[in-house]
C-alpha positions as CSV (number, residue, x, y, z in Angstrom):
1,X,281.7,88.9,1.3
2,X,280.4,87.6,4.9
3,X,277.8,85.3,5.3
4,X,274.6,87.2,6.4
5,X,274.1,85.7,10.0
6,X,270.9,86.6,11.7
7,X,270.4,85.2,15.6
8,X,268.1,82.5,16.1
9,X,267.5,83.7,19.5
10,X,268.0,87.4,19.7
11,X,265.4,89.7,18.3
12,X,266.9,92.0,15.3
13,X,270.1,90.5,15.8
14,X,272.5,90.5,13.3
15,X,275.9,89.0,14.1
16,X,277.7,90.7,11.2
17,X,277.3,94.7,12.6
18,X,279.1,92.9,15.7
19,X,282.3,93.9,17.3
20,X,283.4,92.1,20.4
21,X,286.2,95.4,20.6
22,X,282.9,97.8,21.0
23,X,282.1,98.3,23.9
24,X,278.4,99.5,23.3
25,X,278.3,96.9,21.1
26,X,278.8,94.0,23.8
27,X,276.5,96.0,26.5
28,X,273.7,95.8,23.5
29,X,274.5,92.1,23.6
30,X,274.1,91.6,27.1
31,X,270.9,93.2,26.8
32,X,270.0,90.8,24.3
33,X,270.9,88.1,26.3
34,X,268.9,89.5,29.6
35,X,265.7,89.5,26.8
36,X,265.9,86.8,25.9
37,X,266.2,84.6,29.8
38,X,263.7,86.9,30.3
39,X,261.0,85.6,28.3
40,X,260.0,82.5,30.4
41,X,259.5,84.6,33.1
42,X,256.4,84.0,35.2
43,X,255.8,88.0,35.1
44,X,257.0,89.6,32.8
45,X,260.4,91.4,33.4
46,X,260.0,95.4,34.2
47,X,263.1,96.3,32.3
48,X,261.6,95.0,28.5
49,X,257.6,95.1,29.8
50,X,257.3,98.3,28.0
51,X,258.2,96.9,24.5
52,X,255.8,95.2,22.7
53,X,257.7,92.6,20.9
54,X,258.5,91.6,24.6
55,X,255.0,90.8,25.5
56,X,254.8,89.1,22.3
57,X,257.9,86.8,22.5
58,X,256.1,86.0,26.0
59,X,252.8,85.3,24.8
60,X,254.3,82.9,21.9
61,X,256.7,81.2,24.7
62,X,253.9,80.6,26.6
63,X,251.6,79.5,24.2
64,X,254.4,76.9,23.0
65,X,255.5,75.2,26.4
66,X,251.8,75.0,27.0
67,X,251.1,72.7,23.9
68,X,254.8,71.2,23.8
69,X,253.6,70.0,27.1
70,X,250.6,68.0,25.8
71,X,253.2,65.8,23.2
72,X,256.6,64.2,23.5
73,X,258.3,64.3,20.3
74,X,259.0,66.6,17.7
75,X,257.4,64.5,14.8
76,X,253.8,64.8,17.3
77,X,254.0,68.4,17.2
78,X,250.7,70.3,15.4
79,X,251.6,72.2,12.3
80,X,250.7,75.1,13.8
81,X,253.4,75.0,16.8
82,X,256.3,73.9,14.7
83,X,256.8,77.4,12.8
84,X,256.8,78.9,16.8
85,X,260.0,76.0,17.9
86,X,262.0,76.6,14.3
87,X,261.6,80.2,14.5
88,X,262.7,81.0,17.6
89,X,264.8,77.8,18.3
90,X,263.7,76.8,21.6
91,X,262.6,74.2,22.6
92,X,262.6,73.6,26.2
93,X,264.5,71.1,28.3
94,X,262.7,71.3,31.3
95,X,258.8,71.5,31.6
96,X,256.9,73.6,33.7
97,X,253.7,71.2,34.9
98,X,254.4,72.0,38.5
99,X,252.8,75.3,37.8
100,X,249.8,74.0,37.4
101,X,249.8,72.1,40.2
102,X,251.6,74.8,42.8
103,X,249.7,78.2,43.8
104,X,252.8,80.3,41.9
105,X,253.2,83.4,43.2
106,X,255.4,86.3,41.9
107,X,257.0,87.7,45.5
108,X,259.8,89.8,44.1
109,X,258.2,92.6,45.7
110,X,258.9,91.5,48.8
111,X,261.5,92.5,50.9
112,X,261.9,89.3,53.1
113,X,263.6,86.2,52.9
114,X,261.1,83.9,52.6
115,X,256.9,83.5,53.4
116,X,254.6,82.2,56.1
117,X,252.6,79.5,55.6
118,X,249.5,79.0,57.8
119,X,247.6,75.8,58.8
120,X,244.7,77.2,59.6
121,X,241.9,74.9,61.3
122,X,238.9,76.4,59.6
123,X,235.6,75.5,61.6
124,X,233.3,78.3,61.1
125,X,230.1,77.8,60.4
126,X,226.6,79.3,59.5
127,X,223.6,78.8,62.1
128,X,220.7,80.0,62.6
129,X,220.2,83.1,64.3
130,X,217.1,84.6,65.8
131,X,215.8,88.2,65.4
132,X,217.7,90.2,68.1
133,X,220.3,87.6,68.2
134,X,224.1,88.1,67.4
135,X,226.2,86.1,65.0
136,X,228.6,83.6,66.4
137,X,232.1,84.4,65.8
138,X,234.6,81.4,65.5
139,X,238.6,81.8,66.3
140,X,241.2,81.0,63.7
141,X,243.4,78.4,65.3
142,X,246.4,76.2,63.6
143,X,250.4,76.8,63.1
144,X,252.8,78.7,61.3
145,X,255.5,77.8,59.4
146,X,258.0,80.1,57.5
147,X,259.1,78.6,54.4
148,X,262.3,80.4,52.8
149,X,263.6,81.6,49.9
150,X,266.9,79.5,48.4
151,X,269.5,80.4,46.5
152,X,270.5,79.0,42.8
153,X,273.5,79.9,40.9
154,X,275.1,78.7,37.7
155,X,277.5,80.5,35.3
156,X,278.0,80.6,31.5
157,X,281.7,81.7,29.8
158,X,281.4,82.6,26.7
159,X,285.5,82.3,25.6
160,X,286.1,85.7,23.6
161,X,287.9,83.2,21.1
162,X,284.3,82.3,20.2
163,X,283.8,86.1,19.2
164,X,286.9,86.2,17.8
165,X,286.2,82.7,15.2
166,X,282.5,84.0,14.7
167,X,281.1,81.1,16.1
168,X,278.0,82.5,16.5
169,X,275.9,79.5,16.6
170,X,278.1,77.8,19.5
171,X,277.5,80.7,21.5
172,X,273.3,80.5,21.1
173,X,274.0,77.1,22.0
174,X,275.5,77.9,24.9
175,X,272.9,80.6,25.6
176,X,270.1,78.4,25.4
177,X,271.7,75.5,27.8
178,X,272.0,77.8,30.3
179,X,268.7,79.2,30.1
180,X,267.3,75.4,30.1
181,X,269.7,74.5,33.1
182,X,268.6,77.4,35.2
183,X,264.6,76.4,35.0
184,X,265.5,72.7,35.1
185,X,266.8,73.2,37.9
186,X,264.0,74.9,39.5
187,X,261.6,72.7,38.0
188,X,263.4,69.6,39.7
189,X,262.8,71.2,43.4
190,X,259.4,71.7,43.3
191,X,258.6,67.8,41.5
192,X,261.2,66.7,44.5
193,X,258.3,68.4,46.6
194,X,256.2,66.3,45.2
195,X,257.9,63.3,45.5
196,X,258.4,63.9,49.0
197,X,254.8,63.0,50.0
198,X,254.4,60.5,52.8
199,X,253.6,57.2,52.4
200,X,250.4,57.5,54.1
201,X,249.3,58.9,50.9
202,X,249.7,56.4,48.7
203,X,246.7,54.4,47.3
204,X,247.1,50.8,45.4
205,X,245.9,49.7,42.0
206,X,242.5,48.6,42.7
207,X,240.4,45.7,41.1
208,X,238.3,46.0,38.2
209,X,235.1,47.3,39.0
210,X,233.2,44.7,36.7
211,X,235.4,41.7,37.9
212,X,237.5,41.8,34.3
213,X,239.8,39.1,34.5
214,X,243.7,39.8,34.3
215,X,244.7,40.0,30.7
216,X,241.1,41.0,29.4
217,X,240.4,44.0,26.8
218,X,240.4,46.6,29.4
219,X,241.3,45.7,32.5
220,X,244.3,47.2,33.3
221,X,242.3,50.8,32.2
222,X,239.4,49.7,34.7
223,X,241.6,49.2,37.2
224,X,243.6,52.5,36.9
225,X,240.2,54.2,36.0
226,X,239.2,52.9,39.4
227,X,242.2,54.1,41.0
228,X,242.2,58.0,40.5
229,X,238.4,57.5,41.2
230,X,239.3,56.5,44.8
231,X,242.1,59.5,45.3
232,X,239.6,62.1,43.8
233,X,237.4,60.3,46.3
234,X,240.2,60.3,49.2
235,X,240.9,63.8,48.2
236,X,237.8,65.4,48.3
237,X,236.7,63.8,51.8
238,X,240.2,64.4,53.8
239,X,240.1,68.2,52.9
240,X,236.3,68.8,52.8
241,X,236.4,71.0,55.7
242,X,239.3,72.8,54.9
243,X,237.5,76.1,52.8
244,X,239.1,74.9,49.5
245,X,235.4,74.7,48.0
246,X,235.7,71.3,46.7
247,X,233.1,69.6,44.7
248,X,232.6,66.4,42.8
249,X,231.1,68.2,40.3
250,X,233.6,71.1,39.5
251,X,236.5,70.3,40.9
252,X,239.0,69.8,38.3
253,X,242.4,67.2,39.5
254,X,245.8,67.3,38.4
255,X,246.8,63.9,37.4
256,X,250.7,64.1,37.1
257,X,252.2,61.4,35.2
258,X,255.3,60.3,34.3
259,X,256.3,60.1,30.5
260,X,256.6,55.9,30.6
261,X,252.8,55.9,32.0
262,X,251.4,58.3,29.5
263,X,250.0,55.9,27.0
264,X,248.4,54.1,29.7
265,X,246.6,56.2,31.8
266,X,245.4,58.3,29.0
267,X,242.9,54.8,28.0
268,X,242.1,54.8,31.9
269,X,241.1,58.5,31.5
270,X,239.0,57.7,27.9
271,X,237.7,53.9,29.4
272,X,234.2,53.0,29.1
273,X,232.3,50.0,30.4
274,X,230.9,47.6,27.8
275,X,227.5,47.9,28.5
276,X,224.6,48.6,26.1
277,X,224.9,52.3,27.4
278,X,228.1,53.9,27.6
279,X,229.2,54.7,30.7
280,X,232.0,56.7,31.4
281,X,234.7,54.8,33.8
282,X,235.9,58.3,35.2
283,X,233.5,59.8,37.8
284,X,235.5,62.9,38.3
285,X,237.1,65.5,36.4
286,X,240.7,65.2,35.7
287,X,243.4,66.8,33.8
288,X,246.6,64.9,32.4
289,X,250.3,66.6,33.1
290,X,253.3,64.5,31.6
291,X,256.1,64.8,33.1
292,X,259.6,63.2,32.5
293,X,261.1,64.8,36.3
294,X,259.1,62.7,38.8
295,X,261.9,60.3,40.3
296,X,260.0,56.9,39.6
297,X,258.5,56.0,36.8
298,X,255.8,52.8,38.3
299,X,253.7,55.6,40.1
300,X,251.5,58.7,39.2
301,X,249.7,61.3,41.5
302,X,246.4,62.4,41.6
303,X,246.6,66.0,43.0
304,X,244.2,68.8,44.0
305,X,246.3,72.1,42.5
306,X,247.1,75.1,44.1
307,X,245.4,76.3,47.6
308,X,248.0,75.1,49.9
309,X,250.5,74.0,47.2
310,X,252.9,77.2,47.3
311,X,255.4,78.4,45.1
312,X,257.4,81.2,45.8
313,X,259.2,83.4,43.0
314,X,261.9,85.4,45.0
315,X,263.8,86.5,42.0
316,X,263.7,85.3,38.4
317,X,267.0,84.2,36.4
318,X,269.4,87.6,36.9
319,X,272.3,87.6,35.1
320,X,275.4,89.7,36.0
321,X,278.5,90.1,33.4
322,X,282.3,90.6,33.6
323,X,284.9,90.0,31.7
324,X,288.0,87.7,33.2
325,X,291.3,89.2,31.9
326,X,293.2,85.8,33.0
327,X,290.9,83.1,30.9
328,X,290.0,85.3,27.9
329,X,286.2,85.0,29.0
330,X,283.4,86.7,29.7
331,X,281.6,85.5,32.1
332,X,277.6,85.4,32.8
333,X,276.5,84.2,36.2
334,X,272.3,84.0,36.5
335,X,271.0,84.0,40.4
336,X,267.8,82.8,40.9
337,X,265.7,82.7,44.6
338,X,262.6,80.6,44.9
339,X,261.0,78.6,47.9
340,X,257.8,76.4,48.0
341,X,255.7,74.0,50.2
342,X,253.3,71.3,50.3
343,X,251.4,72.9,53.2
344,X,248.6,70.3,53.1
345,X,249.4,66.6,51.9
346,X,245.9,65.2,52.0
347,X,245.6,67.1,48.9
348,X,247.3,64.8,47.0
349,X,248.1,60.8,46.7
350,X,250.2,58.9,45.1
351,X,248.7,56.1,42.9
352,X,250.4,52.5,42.2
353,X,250.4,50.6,38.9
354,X,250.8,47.3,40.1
Protein backbone atom coordinates (compact mmCIF):
# COMPACT_ATOMS: atom_id res chain seq x y z
CA UNK A 1 0.00 0.00 0.00
CA UNK A 2 1.62 3.53 -1.04
CA UNK A 3 2.31 6.08 1.32
CA UNK A 4 -0.34 8.86 1.00
CA UNK A 5 1.89 11.84 -0.29
CA UNK A 6 0.12 15.12 -0.38
CA UNK A 7 2.38 18.42 -1.85
CA UNK A 8 3.58 20.81 0.49
CA UNK A 9 3.47 23.28 -2.16
CA UNK A 10 0.89 22.52 -4.69
CA UNK A 11 -2.80 23.05 -3.82
CA UNK A 12 -4.93 19.67 -3.90
CA UNK A 13 -1.95 17.92 -4.93
CA UNK A 14 -1.66 14.48 -4.35
CA UNK A 15 1.49 12.76 -5.75
CA UNK A 16 -0.01 9.26 -5.70
CA UNK A 17 -2.95 9.86 -8.71
CA UNK A 18 0.43 10.92 -10.59
CA UNK A 19 1.79 9.52 -13.75
CA UNK A 20 4.84 11.02 -15.30
CA UNK A 21 3.62 8.72 -18.68
CA UNK A 22 0.25 10.93 -18.77
CA UNK A 23 0.39 13.36 -20.54
CA UNK A 24 -2.53 15.49 -19.09
CA UNK A 25 -1.24 14.51 -16.07
CA UNK A 26 2.24 16.36 -16.37
CA UNK A 27 0.41 19.59 -18.22
CA UNK A 28 -1.82 19.60 -14.78
CA UNK A 29 1.59 19.66 -13.11
CA UNK A 30 2.95 22.41 -14.92
CA UNK A 31 0.05 24.30 -14.04
CA UNK A 32 0.64 23.67 -10.64
CA UNK A 33 4.01 24.73 -10.82
CA UNK A 34 2.94 28.13 -12.82
CA UNK A 35 0.50 28.58 -9.42
CA UNK A 36 2.45 28.22 -7.35
CA UNK A 37 5.69 31.04 -8.77
CA UNK A 38 2.78 32.80 -9.33
CA UNK A 39 1.85 33.63 -5.93
CA UNK A 40 4.54 36.23 -4.96
CA UNK A 41 3.50 38.12 -7.73
CA UNK A 42 3.24 41.87 -7.27
CA UNK A 43 -0.32 41.61 -9.23
CA UNK A 44 -1.82 38.92 -9.27
CA UNK A 45 -1.37 36.56 -12.27
CA UNK A 46 -4.54 36.77 -14.93
CA UNK A 47 -4.30 33.15 -15.74
CA UNK A 48 -5.37 31.92 -11.76
CA UNK A 49 -6.94 35.60 -10.74
CA UNK A 50 -10.26 34.20 -11.21
CA UNK A 51 -9.88 31.37 -8.54
CA UNK A 52 -10.40 32.14 -5.24
CA UNK A 53 -7.94 30.03 -3.48
CA UNK A 54 -5.51 32.04 -5.69
CA UNK A 55 -6.28 35.28 -4.12
CA UNK A 56 -6.08 33.55 -0.91
CA UNK A 57 -2.64 31.78 -1.26
CA UNK A 58 -1.68 35.60 -2.21
CA UNK A 59 -3.13 37.25 0.59
CA UNK A 60 -1.46 34.63 3.11
CA UNK A 61 1.99 35.03 1.17
CA UNK A 62 1.75 38.42 1.56
CA UNK A 63 0.73 38.65 4.87
CA UNK A 64 3.78 36.20 5.80
CA UNK A 65 6.77 37.94 4.05
CA UNK A 66 5.39 41.09 5.53
CA UNK A 67 5.81 39.82 9.24
CA UNK A 68 8.83 37.32 8.39
CA UNK A 69 10.29 40.63 7.50
CA UNK A 70 9.99 42.24 10.95
CA UNK A 71 12.11 38.91 12.63
CA UNK A 72 15.18 36.90 11.81
CA UNK A 73 14.79 33.53 13.02
CA UNK A 74 12.41 30.97 13.04
CA UNK A 75 12.32 30.48 16.96
CA UNK A 76 11.12 34.74 16.82
CA UNK A 77 8.33 33.93 14.73
CA UNK A 78 4.60 34.86 16.46
CA UNK A 79 2.51 31.83 16.91
CA UNK A 80 0.26 33.02 14.67
CA UNK A 81 2.66 33.11 11.44
CA UNK A 82 4.18 29.75 12.11
CA UNK A 83 1.02 27.59 11.10
CA UNK A 84 1.19 29.96 7.59
CA UNK A 85 5.44 28.88 7.02
CA UNK A 86 4.73 24.96 8.03
CA UNK A 87 1.71 24.77 6.00
CA UNK A 88 2.64 25.90 2.94
CA UNK A 89 6.45 25.44 3.34
CA UNK A 90 7.84 28.58 2.24
CA UNK A 91 9.78 30.42 3.66
CA UNK A 92 11.46 32.93 1.64
CA UNK A 93 15.14 33.29 0.80
CA UNK A 94 15.12 36.64 -0.41
CA UNK A 95 13.20 39.62 1.14
CA UNK A 96 11.28 42.09 -0.57
CA UNK A 97 12.02 45.59 1.66
CA UNK A 98 12.98 47.36 -1.59
CA UNK A 99 9.30 47.52 -2.18
CA UNK A 100 8.77 49.64 0.22
CA UNK A 101 11.29 51.80 -0.46
CA UNK A 102 10.86 51.81 -4.69
CA UNK A 103 7.53 53.30 -6.36
CA UNK A 104 6.75 49.51 -7.74
CA UNK A 105 4.94 49.64 -10.66
CA UNK A 106 3.23 46.66 -12.50
CA UNK A 107 4.04 47.74 -16.47
CA UNK A 108 3.33 44.44 -18.12
CA UNK A 109 0.88 46.23 -20.03
CA UNK A 110 3.08 47.99 -21.71
CA UNK A 111 4.34 47.31 -24.99
CA UNK A 112 7.87 49.01 -24.76
CA UNK A 113 11.03 48.11 -23.66
CA UNK A 114 11.56 50.10 -20.96
CA UNK A 115 10.13 53.73 -19.18
CA UNK A 116 10.98 57.41 -19.12
CA UNK A 117 12.02 58.95 -16.22
CA UNK A 118 11.62 62.77 -15.91
CA UNK A 119 13.56 65.34 -13.79
CA UNK A 120 11.35 67.78 -13.76
CA UNK A 121 12.44 71.25 -12.18
CA UNK A 122 9.19 72.11 -10.44
CA UNK A 123 8.96 75.93 -9.66
CA UNK A 124 5.42 76.90 -9.84
CA UNK A 125 4.01 78.82 -7.54
CA UNK A 126 0.78 80.50 -6.06
CA UNK A 127 0.61 84.49 -6.02
CA UNK A 128 -1.61 86.73 -5.67
CA UNK A 129 -3.72 87.77 -8.39
CA UNK A 130 -5.94 90.79 -8.67
CA UNK A 131 -9.57 90.88 -9.89
CA UNK A 132 -9.35 91.03 -13.77
CA UNK A 133 -5.98 89.65 -13.62
CA UNK A 134 -4.76 86.21 -15.17
CA UNK A 135 -2.93 83.44 -13.44
CA UNK A 136 0.73 83.05 -14.09
CA UNK A 137 1.58 79.99 -15.86
CA UNK A 138 5.08 78.37 -15.16
CA UNK A 139 7.05 75.93 -17.85
CA UNK A 140 7.96 72.48 -16.93
CA UNK A 141 11.69 72.33 -17.53
CA UNK A 142 14.36 69.30 -16.59
CA UNK A 143 15.62 66.02 -18.57
CA UNK A 144 14.71 62.82 -19.61
CA UNK A 145 16.11 59.65 -19.18
CA UNK A 146 14.76 56.24 -20.46
CA UNK A 147 15.50 53.55 -18.13
CA UNK A 148 15.05 49.87 -19.67
CA UNK A 149 13.69 46.78 -19.06
CA UNK A 150 16.50 43.74 -18.40
CA UNK A 151 16.43 40.49 -18.94
CA UNK A 152 16.73 37.46 -16.19
CA UNK A 153 16.83 33.89 -16.95
CA UNK A 154 17.49 30.74 -14.93
CA UNK A 155 16.36 27.14 -15.56
CA UNK A 156 15.26 24.24 -13.32
CA UNK A 157 15.57 20.24 -14.60
CA UNK A 158 13.62 18.22 -12.97
CA UNK A 159 15.50 14.54 -14.03
CA UNK A 160 12.35 12.25 -15.00
CA UNK A 161 14.37 9.63 -12.77
CA UNK A 162 13.02 11.86 -9.96
CA UNK A 163 9.41 10.87 -11.26
CA UNK A 164 10.40 7.68 -11.84
CA UNK A 165 11.97 6.96 -7.79
CA UNK A 166 8.92 9.16 -6.46
CA UNK A 167 11.08 11.56 -4.99
CA UNK A 168 8.51 13.82 -4.58
CA UNK A 169 9.94 15.95 -1.86
CA UNK A 170 13.42 16.53 -3.87
CA UNK A 171 11.44 17.80 -6.59
CA UNK A 172 9.41 20.72 -4.18
CA UNK A 173 12.76 21.30 -3.13
CA UNK A 174 13.87 22.00 -6.19
CA UNK A 175 10.70 23.91 -7.01
CA UNK A 176 11.03 26.16 -4.21
CA UNK A 177 14.96 27.09 -4.91
CA UNK A 178 14.08 28.17 -8.02
CA UNK A 179 11.33 30.26 -7.14
CA UNK A 180 13.66 31.86 -4.27
CA UNK A 181 16.62 32.27 -6.84
CA UNK A 182 14.51 34.04 -9.38
CA UNK A 183 13.25 36.91 -6.75
CA UNK A 184 16.64 36.93 -5.06
CA UNK A 185 17.93 37.78 -7.84
CA UNK A 186 15.69 40.65 -8.55
CA UNK A 187 15.81 41.70 -5.12
CA UNK A 188 19.75 41.97 -5.29
CA UNK A 189 19.42 44.69 -8.43
CA UNK A 190 17.31 47.05 -6.96
CA UNK A 191 19.48 46.97 -3.14
CA UNK A 192 22.62 47.30 -5.69
CA UNK A 193 20.60 50.57 -6.68
CA UNK A 194 20.71 51.43 -3.51
CA UNK A 195 24.06 50.87 -2.85
CA UNK A 196 25.04 52.75 -5.66
CA UNK A 197 24.39 56.21 -4.08
CA UNK A 198 27.22 58.73 -4.33
CA UNK A 199 29.27 59.53 -1.75
CA UNK A 200 28.09 62.98 -1.51
CA UNK A 201 25.28 61.43 0.29
CA UNK A 202 26.75 60.05 3.00
CA UNK A 203 26.39 61.60 6.58
CA UNK A 204 28.82 60.55 9.69
CA UNK A 205 27.91 59.35 13.17
CA UNK A 206 27.41 62.45 14.94
CA UNK A 207 28.13 63.37 18.70
CA UNK A 208 25.85 62.88 21.45
CA UNK A 209 23.54 65.51 21.72
CA UNK A 210 23.92 65.82 25.66
CA UNK A 211 27.78 65.41 25.57
CA UNK A 212 27.46 61.49 26.85
CA UNK A 213 30.87 60.33 27.17
CA UNK A 214 32.08 57.30 24.99
CA UNK A 215 31.19 54.12 26.71
CA UNK A 216 28.24 55.78 28.79
CA UNK A 217 24.57 53.96 29.09
CA UNK A 218 23.40 55.40 25.86
CA UNK A 219 25.65 56.92 23.90
CA UNK A 220 26.09 55.05 21.08
CA UNK A 221 21.89 55.17 20.68
CA UNK A 222 22.25 59.17 21.08
CA UNK A 223 24.54 59.29 18.63
CA UNK A 224 22.73 57.15 16.02
CA UNK A 225 19.48 58.71 17.28
CA UNK A 226 21.19 62.00 16.27
CA UNK A 227 22.23 60.69 13.01
CA UNK A 228 18.91 59.70 11.11
CA UNK A 229 17.69 63.02 12.78
CA UNK A 230 20.22 64.92 10.58
CA UNK A 231 19.42 62.79 7.13
CA UNK A 232 15.53 63.15 7.84
CA UNK A 233 16.74 66.71 8.27
CA UNK A 234 19.15 66.64 5.00
CA UNK A 235 16.37 64.97 3.34
CA UNK A 236 13.56 66.98 3.87
CA UNK A 237 15.49 70.40 3.00
CA UNK A 238 17.44 69.10 -0.37
CA UNK A 239 14.02 68.00 -1.89
CA UNK A 240 11.60 70.58 -0.31
CA UNK A 241 10.92 72.08 -3.58
CA UNK A 242 10.67 69.23 -5.49
CA UNK A 243 6.41 68.55 -5.12
CA UNK A 244 6.95 65.39 -3.08
CA UNK A 245 4.80 67.08 -0.21
CA UNK A 246 7.24 66.52 2.52
CA UNK A 247 6.66 67.41 6.06
CA UNK A 248 8.31 66.92 9.36
CA UNK A 249 5.31 66.05 10.73
CA UNK A 250 3.90 63.31 8.39
CA UNK A 251 6.44 62.20 6.48
CA UNK A 252 7.18 58.77 7.26
CA UNK A 253 11.31 57.49 6.36
CA UNK A 254 12.48 54.32 5.37
CA UNK A 255 15.39 53.36 7.56
CA UNK A 256 17.08 50.32 5.69
CA UNK A 257 19.25 48.40 7.84
CA UNK A 258 21.36 45.71 7.54
CA UNK A 259 20.69 42.47 9.67
CA UNK A 260 24.25 43.03 11.87
CA UNK A 261 22.90 46.63 12.80
CA UNK A 262 19.42 45.62 13.73
CA UNK A 263 19.79 45.31 17.39
CA UNK A 264 21.42 48.62 17.49
CA UNK A 265 19.56 51.00 15.76
CA UNK A 266 16.31 49.66 17.00
CA UNK A 267 17.54 51.37 20.82
CA UNK A 268 18.49 54.52 18.65
CA UNK A 269 14.96 54.39 17.27
CA UNK A 270 13.27 53.60 21.14
CA UNK A 271 16.17 56.17 22.99
CA UNK A 272 15.11 58.68 25.37
CA UNK A 273 17.01 61.38 27.21
CA UNK A 274 17.44 60.99 30.97
CA UNK A 275 15.72 63.96 31.97
CA UNK A 276 12.91 64.35 34.57
CA UNK A 277 10.59 64.39 31.39
CA UNK A 278 10.92 61.99 28.79
CA UNK A 279 11.82 63.12 25.73
CA UNK A 280 11.86 61.20 22.79
CA UNK A 281 15.55 61.20 21.06
CA UNK A 282 13.84 60.70 17.49
CA UNK A 283 12.33 63.96 16.09
CA UNK A 284 11.02 62.33 13.02
CA UNK A 285 9.01 59.47 11.96
CA UNK A 286 10.80 56.47 10.86
CA UNK A 287 10.23 53.02 9.87
CA UNK A 288 12.75 50.00 10.30
CA UNK A 289 13.48 47.58 7.11
CA UNK A 290 16.07 44.71 7.86
CA UNK A 291 17.80 43.59 5.35
CA UNK A 292 20.52 40.88 4.93
CA UNK A 293 21.25 42.14 0.82
CA UNK A 294 22.88 45.60 1.30
CA UNK A 295 26.70 44.97 0.40
CA UNK A 296 28.28 46.37 3.74
CA UNK A 297 27.23 45.71 6.76
CA UNK A 298 28.99 49.20 8.97
CA UNK A 299 26.40 51.46 7.21
CA UNK A 300 22.44 52.02 7.07
CA UNK A 301 20.30 54.45 4.95
CA UNK A 302 17.81 56.73 5.84
CA UNK A 303 15.56 56.92 2.71
CA UNK A 304 12.48 59.00 1.63
CA UNK A 305 10.33 55.93 -0.32
CA UNK A 306 8.90 55.91 -3.50
CA UNK A 307 8.28 59.32 -5.65
CA UNK A 308 11.34 59.19 -7.73
CA UNK A 309 12.50 55.69 -6.55
CA UNK A 310 11.14 53.57 -9.58
CA UNK A 311 10.62 50.06 -10.12
CA UNK A 312 9.54 48.64 -13.10
CA UNK A 313 7.76 45.18 -13.42
CA UNK A 314 8.14 44.17 -17.22
CA UNK A 315 7.17 40.58 -16.78
CA UNK A 316 6.91 38.52 -13.67
CA UNK A 317 8.66 34.90 -13.28
CA UNK A 318 7.26 32.97 -16.80
CA UNK A 319 8.08 29.69 -16.98
CA UNK A 320 8.19 27.70 -20.24
CA UNK A 321 8.52 23.69 -20.32
CA UNK A 322 10.05 20.95 -22.54
CA UNK A 323 11.14 17.84 -22.25
CA UNK A 324 15.01 17.05 -23.40
CA UNK A 325 14.98 13.55 -24.98
CA UNK A 326 19.06 13.35 -24.66
CA UNK A 327 19.31 14.03 -20.59
CA UNK A 328 16.13 12.32 -19.46
CA UNK A 329 14.87 15.95 -18.18
CA UNK A 330 12.30 18.11 -18.27
CA UNK A 331 13.27 21.26 -18.35
CA UNK A 332 11.63 24.61 -16.77
CA UNK A 333 13.25 27.91 -17.73
CA UNK A 334 11.50 31.16 -15.84
CA UNK A 335 12.18 34.70 -17.75
CA UNK A 336 11.73 37.61 -15.83
CA UNK A 337 12.08 41.57 -17.16
CA UNK A 338 12.35 44.42 -14.69
CA UNK A 339 14.18 47.85 -14.80
CA UNK A 340 14.43 50.58 -12.04
CA UNK A 341 16.06 53.96 -11.07
CA UNK A 342 17.09 56.19 -8.42
CA UNK A 343 15.86 59.25 -10.26
CA UNK A 344 16.54 61.61 -7.39
CA UNK A 345 19.52 60.84 -4.86
CA UNK A 346 18.93 63.57 -2.42
CA UNK A 347 16.18 61.48 -1.34
CA UNK A 348 18.27 59.32 0.43
CA UNK A 349 21.71 59.21 2.56
CA UNK A 350 23.72 56.83 3.69
CA UNK A 351 24.48 56.96 7.54
CA UNK A 352 27.95 55.78 9.27
CA UNK A 353 28.34 53.83 12.54
CA UNK A 354 31.61 54.87 13.46
Amino acid sequence: MKMIQKSKIFRNWDWNKFDVNNLEHRKKLTKQLKYFLAIPDLEPNPQFAHIQEFQEDRKKHQEMVAKVQEFTAASDFPTSILPVIQKYDQLTYYDNGYESVFDVRDMSGLRRNGFDLLDIANNVQFLRTPLGRKAKLYQMSGEKAHVYFERYAGGLNWDRTLFDDEEYLTIESLTKAYRNAAFQTRAAVFYALIDALPAAQNIALQPSPDTLAAGTRGQLASQDAATMNLAAQTIILNVLNRGYGVTPQNTTFIVLVPLQLRGRIKQALNFTYDTAAVTKGIDYKFQMITTTMLAAADVYYVILPKNKLIAGYRMDLTTFTDFDILSYTDAQVGWMRYGGAIGDVQQAQRCAIV
